[in-house]
Backbone bond lengths (Angstrom), bond angles and torsions (degrees), N, CA, C in turn:
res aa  C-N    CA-C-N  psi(-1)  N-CA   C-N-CA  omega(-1)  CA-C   N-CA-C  phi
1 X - - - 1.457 - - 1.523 108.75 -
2 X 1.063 124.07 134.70 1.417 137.68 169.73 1.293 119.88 -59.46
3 X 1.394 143.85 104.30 1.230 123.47 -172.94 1.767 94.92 -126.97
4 X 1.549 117.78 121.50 0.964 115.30 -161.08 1.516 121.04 55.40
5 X 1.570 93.73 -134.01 2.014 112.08 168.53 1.787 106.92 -95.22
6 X 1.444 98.82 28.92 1.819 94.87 173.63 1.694 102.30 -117.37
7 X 1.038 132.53 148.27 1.689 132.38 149.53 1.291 88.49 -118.23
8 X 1.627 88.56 121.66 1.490 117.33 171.21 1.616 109.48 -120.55
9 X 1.725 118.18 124.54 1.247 113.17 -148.44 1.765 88.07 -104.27
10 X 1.472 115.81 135.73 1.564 114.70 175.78 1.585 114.54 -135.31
11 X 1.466 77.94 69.57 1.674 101.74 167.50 1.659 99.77 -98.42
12 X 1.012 126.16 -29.72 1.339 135.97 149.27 1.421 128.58 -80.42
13 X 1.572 126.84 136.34 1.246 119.72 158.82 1.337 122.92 -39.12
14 X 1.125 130.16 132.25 1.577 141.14 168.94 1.874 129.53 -97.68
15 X 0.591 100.88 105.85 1.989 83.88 -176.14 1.345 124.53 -95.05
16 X 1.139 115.96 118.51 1.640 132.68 170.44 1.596 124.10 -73.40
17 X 1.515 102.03 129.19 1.738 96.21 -165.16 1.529 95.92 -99.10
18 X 1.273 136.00 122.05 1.284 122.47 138.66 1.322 143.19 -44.35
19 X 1.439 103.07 128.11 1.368 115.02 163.48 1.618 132.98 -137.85
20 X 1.718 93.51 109.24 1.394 93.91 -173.03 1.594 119.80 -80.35
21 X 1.096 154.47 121.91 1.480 150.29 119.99 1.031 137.21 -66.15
22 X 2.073 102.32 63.09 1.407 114.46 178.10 1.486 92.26 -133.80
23 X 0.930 111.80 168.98 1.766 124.03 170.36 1.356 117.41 -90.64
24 X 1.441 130.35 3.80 1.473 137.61 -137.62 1.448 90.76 -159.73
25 X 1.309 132.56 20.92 1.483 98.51 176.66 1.327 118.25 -103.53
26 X 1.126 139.80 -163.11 1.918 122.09 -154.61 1.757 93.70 -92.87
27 X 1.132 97.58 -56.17 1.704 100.72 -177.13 1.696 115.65 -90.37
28 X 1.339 138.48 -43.44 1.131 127.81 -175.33 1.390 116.91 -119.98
29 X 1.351 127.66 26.19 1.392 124.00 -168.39 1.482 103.96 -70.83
30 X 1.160 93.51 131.99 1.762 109.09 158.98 1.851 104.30 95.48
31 X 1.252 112.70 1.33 1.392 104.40 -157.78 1.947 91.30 -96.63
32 X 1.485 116.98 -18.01 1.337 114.48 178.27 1.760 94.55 -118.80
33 X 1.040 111.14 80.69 1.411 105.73 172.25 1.680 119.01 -103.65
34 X 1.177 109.92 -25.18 1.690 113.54 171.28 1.571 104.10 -105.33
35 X 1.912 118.32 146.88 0.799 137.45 161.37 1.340 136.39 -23.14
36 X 1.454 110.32 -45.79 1.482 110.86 152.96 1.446 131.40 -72.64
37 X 1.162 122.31 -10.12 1.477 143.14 -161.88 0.978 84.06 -77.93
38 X 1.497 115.00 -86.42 1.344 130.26 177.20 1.714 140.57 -9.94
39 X 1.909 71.48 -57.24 1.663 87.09 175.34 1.462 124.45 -70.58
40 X 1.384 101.56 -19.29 1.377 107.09 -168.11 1.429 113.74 -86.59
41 X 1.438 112.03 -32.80 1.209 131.49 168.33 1.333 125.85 -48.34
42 X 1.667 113.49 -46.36 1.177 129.30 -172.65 1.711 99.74 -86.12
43 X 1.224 127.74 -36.32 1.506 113.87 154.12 1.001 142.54 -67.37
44 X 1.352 134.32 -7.07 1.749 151.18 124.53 1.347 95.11 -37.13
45 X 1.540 127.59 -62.00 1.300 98.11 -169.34 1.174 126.32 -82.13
46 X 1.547 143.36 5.59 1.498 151.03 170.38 1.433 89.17 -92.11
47 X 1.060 140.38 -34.56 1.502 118.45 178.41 1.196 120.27 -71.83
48 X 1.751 115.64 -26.64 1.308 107.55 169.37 1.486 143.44 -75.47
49 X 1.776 93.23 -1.51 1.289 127.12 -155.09 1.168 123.74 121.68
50 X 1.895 141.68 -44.39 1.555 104.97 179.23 0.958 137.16 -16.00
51 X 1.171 135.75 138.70 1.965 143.25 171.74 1.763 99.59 -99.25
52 X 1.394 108.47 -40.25 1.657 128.75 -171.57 2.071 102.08 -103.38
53 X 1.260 98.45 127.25 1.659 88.01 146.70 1.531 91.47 -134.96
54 X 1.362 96.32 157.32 1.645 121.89 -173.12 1.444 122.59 -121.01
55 X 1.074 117.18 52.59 1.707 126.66 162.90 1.250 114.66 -12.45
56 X 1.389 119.80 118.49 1.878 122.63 -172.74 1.799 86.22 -133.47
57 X 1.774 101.78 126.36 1.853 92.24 154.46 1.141 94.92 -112.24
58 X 1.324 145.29 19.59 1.495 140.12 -165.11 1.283 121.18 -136.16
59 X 1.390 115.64 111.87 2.183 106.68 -160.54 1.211 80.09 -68.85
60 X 0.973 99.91 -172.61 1.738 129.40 -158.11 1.705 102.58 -150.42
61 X 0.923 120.86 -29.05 1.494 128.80 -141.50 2.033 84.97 -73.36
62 X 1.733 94.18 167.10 1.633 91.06 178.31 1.607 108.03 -87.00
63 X 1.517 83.39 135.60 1.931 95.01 -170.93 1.555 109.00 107.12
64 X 1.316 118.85 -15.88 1.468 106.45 -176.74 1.388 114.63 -67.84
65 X 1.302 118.58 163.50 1.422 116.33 -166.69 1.487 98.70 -111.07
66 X 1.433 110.43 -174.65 1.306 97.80 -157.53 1.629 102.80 -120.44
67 X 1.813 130.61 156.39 1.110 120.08 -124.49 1.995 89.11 -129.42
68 X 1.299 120.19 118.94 1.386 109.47 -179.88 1.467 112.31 -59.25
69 X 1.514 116.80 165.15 1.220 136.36 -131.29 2.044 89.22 -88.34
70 X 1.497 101.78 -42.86 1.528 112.05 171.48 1.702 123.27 -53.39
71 X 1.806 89.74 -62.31 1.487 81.47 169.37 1.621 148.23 -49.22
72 X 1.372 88.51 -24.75 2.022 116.29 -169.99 1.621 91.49 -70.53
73 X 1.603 94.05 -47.60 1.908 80.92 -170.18 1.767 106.32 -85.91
74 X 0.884 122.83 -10.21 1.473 117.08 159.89 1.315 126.54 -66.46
75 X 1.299 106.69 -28.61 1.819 113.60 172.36 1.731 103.88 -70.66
76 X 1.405 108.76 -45.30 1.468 109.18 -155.16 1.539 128.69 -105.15
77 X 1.530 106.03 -16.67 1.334 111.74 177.22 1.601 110.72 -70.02
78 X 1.475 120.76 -64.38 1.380 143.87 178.41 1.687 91.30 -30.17
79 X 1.225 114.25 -68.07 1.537 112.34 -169.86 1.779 117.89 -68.62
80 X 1.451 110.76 -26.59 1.478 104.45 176.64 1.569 102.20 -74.68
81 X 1.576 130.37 -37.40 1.130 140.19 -136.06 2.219 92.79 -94.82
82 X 1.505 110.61 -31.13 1.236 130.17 162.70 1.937 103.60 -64.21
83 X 1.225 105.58 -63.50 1.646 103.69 -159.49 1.518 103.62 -74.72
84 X 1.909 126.75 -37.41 1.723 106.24 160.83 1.010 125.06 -56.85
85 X 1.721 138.68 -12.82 1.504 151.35 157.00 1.485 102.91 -42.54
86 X 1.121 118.99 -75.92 1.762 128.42 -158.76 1.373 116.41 -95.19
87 X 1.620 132.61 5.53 1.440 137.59 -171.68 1.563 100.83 -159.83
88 X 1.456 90.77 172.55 1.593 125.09 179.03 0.954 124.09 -127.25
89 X 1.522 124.82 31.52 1.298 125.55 -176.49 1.882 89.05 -102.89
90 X 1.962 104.51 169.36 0.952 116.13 162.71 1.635 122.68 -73.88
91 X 1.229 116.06 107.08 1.451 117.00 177.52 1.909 111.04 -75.53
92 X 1.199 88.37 118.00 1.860 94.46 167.11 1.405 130.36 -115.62
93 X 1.004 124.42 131.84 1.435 138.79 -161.21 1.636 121.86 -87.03
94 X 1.080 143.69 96.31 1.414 134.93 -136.10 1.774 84.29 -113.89
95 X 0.906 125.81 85.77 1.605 134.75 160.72 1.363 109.93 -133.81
96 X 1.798 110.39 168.41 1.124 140.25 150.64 1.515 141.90 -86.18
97 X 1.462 88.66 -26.53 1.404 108.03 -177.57 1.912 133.21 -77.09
98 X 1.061 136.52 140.63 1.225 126.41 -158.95 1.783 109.83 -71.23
99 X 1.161 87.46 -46.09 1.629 101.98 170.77 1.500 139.66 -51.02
100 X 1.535 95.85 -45.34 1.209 118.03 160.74 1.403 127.19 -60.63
101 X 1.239 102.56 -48.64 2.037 121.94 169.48 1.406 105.65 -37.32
102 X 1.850 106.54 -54.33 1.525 117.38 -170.84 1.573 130.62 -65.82
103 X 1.732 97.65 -38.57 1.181 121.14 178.63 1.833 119.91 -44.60
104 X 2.098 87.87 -64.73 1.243 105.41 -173.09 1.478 119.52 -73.61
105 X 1.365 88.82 -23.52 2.221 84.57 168.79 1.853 116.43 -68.64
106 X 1.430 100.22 -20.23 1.502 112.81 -176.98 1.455 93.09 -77.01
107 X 1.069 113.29 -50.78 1.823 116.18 -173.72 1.230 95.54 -66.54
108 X 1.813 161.51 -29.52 1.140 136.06 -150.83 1.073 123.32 123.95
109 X 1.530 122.29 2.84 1.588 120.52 -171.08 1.654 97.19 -102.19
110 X 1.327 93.65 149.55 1.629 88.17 -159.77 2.204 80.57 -116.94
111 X 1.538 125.50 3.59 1.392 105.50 175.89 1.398 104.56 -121.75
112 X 1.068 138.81 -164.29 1.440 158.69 162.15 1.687 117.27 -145.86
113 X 1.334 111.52 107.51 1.235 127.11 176.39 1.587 127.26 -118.34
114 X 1.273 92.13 83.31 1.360 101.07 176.36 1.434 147.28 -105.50
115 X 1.462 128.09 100.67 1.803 146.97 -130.01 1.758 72.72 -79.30
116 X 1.280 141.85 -6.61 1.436 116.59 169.42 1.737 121.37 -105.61
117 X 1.518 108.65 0.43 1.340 133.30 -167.56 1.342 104.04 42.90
118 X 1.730 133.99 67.07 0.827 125.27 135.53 1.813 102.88 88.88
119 X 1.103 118.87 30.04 1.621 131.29 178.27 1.328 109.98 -109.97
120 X 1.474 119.25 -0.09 1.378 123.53 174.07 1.696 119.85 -75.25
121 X 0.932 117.16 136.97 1.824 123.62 172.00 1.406 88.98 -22.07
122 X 1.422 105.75 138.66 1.585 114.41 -178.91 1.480 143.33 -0.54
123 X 1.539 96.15 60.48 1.980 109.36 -163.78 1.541 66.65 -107.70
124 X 1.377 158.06 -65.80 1.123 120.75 -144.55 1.505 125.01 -49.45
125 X 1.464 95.70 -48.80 1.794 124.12 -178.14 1.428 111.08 -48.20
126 X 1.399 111.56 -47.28 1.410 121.24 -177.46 1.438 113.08 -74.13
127 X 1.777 127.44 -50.15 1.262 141.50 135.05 2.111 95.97 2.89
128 X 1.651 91.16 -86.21 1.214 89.79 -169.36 1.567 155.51 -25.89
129 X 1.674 77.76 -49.79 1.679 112.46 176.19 1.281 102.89 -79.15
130 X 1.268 121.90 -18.67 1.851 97.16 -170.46 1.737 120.80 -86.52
131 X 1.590 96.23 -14.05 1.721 108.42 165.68 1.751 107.58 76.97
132 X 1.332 102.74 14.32 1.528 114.75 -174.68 1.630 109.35 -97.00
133 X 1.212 138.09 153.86 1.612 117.10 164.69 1.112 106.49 -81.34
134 X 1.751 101.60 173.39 1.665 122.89 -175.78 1.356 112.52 -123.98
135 X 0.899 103.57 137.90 1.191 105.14 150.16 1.661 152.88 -111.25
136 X 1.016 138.40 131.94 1.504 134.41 -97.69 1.728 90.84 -132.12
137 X 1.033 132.84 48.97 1.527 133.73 -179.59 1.543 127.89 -50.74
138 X 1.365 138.64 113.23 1.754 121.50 175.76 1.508 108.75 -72.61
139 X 0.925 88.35 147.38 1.899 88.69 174.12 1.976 98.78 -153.24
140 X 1.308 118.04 117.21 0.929 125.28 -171.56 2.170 107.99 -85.95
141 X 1.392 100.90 102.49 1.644 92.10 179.08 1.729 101.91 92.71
142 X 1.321 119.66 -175.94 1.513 115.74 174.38 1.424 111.35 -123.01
143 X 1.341 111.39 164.86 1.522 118.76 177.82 1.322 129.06 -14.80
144 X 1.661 98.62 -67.74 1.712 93.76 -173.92 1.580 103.20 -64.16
145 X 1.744 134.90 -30.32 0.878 97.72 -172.21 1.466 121.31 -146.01
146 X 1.472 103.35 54.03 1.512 134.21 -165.48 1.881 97.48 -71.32
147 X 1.091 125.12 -22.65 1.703 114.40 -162.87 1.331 104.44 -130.03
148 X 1.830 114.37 25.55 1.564 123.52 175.68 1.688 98.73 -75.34
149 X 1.444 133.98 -48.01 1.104 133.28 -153.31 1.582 102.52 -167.43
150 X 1.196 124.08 57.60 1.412 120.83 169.12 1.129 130.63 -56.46
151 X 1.391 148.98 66.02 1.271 131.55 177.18 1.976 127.28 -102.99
152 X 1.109 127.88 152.91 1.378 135.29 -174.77 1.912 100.00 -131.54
153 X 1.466 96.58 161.91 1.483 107.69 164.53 1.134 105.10 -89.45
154 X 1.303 123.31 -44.94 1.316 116.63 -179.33 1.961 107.71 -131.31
155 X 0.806 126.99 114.26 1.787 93.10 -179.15 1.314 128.13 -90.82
156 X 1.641 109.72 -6.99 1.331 89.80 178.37 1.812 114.93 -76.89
157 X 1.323 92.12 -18.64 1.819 122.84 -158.47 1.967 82.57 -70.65
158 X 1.559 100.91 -62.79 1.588 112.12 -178.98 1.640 120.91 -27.86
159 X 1.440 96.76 -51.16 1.495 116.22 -157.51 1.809 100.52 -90.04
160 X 1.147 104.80 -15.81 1.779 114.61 -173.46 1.510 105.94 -79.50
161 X 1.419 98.24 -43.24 1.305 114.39 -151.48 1.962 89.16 -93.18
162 X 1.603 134.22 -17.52 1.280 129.19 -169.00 1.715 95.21 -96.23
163 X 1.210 111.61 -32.28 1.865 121.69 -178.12 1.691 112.68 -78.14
164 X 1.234 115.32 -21.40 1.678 119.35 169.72 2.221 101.94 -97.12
165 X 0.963 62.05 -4.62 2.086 73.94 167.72 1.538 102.61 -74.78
166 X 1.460 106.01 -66.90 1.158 119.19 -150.38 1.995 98.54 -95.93
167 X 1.509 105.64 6.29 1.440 84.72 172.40 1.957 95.81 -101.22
168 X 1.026 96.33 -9.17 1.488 105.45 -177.47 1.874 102.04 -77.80
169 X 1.256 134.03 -30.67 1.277 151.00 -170.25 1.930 82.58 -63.44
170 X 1.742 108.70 -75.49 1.275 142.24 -134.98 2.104 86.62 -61.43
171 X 1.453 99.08 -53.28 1.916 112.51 -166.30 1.400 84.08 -51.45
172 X 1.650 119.28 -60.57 1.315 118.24 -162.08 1.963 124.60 -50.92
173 X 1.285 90.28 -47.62 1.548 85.68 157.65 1.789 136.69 -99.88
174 X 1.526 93.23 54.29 1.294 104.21 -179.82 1.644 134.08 68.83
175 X 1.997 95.63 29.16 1.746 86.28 175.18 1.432 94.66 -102.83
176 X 1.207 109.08 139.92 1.311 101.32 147.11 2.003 150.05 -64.58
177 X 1.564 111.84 111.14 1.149 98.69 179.63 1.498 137.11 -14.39
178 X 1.086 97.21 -43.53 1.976 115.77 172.74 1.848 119.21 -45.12
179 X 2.093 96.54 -33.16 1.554 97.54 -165.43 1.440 81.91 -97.14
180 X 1.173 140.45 22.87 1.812 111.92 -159.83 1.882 93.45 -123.24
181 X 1.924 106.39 117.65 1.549 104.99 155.30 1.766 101.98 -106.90
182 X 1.381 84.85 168.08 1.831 128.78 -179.77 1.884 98.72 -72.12
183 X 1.394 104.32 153.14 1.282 98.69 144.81 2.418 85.57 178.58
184 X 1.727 94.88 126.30 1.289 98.65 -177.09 1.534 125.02 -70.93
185 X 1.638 109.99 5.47 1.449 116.38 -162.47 1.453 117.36 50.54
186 X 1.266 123.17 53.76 1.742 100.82 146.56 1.391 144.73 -35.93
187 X 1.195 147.82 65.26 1.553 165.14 116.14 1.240 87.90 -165.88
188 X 1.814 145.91 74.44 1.160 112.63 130.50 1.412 101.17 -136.38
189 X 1.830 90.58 110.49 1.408 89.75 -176.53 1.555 139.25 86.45
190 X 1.353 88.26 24.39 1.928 134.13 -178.39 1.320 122.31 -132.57
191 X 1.315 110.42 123.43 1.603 122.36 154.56 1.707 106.85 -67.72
192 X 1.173 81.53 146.20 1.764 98.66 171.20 1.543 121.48 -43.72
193 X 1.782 119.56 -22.29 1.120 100.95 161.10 1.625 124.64 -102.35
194 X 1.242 107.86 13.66 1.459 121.43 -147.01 2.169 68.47 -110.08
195 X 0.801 150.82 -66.15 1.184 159.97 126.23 1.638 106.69 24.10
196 X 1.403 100.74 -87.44 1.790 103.12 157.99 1.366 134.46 -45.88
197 X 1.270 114.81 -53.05 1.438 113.38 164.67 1.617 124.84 -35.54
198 X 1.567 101.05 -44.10 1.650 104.91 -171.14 1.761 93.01 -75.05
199 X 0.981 123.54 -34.83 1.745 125.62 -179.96 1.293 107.65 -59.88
200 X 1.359 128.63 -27.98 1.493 127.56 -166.60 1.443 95.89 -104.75
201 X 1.340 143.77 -47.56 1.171 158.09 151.02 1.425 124.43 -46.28
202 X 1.284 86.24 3.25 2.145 85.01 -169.26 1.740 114.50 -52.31
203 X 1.679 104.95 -31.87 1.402 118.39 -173.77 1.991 104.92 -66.65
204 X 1.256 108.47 -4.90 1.045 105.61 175.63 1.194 115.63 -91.31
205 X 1.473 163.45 -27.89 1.398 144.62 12.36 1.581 76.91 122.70
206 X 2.383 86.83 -98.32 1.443 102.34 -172.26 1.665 125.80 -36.66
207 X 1.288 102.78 -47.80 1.350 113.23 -178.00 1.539 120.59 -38.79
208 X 1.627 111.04 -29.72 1.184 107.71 -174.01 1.709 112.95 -67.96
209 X 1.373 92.12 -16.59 2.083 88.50 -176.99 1.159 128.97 136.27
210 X 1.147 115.63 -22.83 1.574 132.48 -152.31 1.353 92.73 -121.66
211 X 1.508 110.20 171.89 1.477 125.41 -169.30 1.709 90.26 -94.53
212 X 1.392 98.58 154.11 1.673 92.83 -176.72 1.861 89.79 -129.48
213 X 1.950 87.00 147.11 1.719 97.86 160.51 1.581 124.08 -125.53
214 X 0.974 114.71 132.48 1.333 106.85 178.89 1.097 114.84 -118.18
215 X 1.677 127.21 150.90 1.247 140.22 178.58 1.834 113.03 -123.86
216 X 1.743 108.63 107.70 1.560 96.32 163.36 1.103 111.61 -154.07
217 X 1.475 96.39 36.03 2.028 98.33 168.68 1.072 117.31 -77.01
218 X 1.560 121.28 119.99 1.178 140.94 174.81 1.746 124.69 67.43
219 X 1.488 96.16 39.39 1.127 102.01 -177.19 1.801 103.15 -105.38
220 X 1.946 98.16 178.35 1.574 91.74 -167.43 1.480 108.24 -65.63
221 X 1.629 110.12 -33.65 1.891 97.10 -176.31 1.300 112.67 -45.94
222 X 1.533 128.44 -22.44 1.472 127.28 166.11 1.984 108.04 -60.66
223 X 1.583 92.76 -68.36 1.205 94.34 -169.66 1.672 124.81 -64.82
224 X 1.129 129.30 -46.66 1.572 128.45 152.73 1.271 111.72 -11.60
225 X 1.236 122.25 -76.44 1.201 149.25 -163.17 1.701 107.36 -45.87
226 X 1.739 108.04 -75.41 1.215 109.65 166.03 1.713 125.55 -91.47
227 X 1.638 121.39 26.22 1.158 95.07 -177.62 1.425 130.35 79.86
228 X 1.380 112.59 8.01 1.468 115.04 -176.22 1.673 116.72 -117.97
229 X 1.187 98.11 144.04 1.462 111.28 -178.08 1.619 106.88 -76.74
230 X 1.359 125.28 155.42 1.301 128.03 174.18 1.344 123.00 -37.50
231 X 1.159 124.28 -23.16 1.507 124.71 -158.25 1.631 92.08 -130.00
232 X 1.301 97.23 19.28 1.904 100.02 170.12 1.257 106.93 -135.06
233 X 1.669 124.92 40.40 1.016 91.62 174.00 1.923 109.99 -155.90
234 X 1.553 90.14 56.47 1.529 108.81 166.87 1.316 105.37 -49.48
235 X 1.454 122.19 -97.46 1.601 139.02 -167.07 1.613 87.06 -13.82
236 X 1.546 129.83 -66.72 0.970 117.14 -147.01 1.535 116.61 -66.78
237 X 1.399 114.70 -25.71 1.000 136.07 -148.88 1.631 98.50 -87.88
238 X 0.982 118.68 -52.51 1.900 141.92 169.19 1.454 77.37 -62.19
239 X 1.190 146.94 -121.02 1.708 132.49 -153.93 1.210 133.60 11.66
240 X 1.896 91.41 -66.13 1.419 91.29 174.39 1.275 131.00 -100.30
241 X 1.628 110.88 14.74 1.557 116.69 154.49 1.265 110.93 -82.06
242 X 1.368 115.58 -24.06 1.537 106.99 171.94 1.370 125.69 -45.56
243 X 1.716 96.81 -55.19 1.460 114.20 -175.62 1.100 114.61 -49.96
244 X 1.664 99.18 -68.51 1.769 96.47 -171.41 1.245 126.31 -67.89
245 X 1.810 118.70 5.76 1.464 114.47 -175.15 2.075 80.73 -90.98
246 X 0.892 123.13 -50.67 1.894 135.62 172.50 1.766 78.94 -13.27
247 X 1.259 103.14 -74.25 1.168 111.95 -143.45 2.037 117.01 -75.93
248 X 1.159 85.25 6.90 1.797 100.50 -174.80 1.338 125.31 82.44
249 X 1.351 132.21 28.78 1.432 136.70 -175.43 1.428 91.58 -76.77
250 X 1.382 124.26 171.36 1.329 111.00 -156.63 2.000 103.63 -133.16
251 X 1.251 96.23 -18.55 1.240 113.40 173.10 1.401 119.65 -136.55
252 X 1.428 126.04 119.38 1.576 139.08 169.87 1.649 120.24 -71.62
253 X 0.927 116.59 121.50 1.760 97.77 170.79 1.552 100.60 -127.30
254 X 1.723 104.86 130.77 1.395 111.54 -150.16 1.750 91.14 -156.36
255 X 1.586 87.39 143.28 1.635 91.00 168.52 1.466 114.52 -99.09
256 X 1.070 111.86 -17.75 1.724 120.57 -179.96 1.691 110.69 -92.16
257 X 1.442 94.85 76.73 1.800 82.70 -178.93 1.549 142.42 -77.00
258 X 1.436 110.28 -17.21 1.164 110.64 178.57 1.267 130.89 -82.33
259 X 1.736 93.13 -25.40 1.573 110.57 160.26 1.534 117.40 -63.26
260 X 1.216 98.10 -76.85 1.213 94.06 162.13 1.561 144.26 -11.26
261 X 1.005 110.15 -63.53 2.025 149.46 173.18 1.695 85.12 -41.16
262 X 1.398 100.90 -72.15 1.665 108.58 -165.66 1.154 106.34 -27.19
263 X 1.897 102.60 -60.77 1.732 117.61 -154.60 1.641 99.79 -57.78
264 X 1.539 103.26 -38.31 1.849 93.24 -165.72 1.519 102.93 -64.20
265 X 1.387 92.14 -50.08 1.902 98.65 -175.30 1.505 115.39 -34.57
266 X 1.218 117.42 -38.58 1.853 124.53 -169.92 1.695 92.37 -91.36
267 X 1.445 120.83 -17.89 1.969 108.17 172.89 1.544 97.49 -75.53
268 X 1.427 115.24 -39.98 1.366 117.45 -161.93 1.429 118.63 -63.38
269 X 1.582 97.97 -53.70 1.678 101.04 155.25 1.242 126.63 -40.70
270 X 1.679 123.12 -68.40 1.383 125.39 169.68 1.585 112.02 -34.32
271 X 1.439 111.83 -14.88 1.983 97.01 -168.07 1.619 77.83 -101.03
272 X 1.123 178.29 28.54 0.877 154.03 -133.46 1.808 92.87 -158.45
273 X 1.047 114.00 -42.71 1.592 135.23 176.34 1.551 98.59 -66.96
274 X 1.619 111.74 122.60 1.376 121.12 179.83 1.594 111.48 -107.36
């Protein structure tokens, strides 16, 4: 897939490093808050392996509040516009906003990742014009209050049937199928088994066509589950990148990269063996 001025080939799993530049985010807020921080951070993680880094100025987490249109691009341009300077990785842009979408493709981001898939005041249009892919996230309800009362009839059926919505939204205003990935949102807007299901079901997901990404390093469906606090919960976190790289997801988004890196590296091998 073309992302920007990169072709990045995902016949193999790929892994994406996060990087937040917010003060508020569940696991790393505040720890990359200046430009160099950032930068430096996000080159630890291409050395360890990222293929993807993913620029966030906006927590996400449930309860976060929500981030003016100035500030977002003050967190995120400076640092994408720094990290296409000194690397070759694909830079991705983790917003909602239309402006923001536009900004950071001008600065160097060659993805668009958006936890609202593009339902924001003119993110499709802008989406459109920037000739970059998207990515197409479900998120049931919004931030502050996505994990008050989650329920589905079915969710994998729910979430299949809301993501071929929105790739049908995306064709209609001029993206091409070619730029558009998957991703089912793990914690937005899920119970812990509603969470699992999409992990066991992920091949259902795939089926729809598109390259899929998933994100659940170090989130609570980890921690709930076993009892672990944020900063306890690698093993779990490498597990279920294991799985879903097992299982062909095509992109990882992970804060633990080297660990991480390993686990894909030993799926990648295993695919390689006939």
């Amino acid at each position: 897939m073309q992302f920007g001025k990169h072709f990045i080939s995902l016949s193999q799993p790929q892994v994406m490093g996060i990087l937040n530049v917010t003060p508020d985010s569940f696991s790393d807020g505040g720890k990359h808050s200046s430009v160099q921080q950032a930068v430096e951070h996000a080159l630890k993680m291409i050395e360890q392996g990222a293929t993807f880094i993913d620029i966030g100025g906006e927590s996400t987490r449930p309860g976060a509040p929500d981030v003016s249109l100035q500030e977002e691009l003050d967190r995120t341009i400076p640092v994408i516009e720094a990290l296409a300077d000194k690397s070759e990785c694909v830079i991705s842009i983790d917003t909602s906003k239309a402006e923001v979408m536009t900004a950071a493709v001008n600065a160097g981001a060659g993805l668009i990742n958006d936890v609202r898939a593009l339902t924001g005041e003119g993110a499709l249009e802008a989406a459109a014009q920037t000739d970059v892919p998207v990515c197409l996230m479900h998120m049931q309800g919004q931030p502050r209050t996505m994990q008050q009362n989650p329920t589905y009839d079915d969710v994998v059926k729910d979430v299949s049937v809301f993501l071929e919505h929105r790739v049908q939204a995306c064709v209609d205003a001029g993206i091409d199928e070619s730029r558009i990935l998957l991703d089912p949102g793990y914690g937005f807007g899920k119970t812990l088994e509603h969470n699992y299901a999409l992990v066991k079901y992920l091949p259902n997901i795939m089926d729809l066509g598109y390259p899929v990404l998933v994100g659940m390093s170090r989130k609570s469906m980890i921690g709930n589950l076993l009892n672990r606090n944020v900063d306890e919960r690698l093993a779990g976190s490498i597990s279920l990148a294991t799985i879903v790289a097992q299982m062909g997801a095509q992109i990882i988004r992970v804060h633990d990269l080297q660990e991480t890196a390993d686990a894909v590296n030993i799926v990648k091998m295993l695919n390689t063996i006939k």
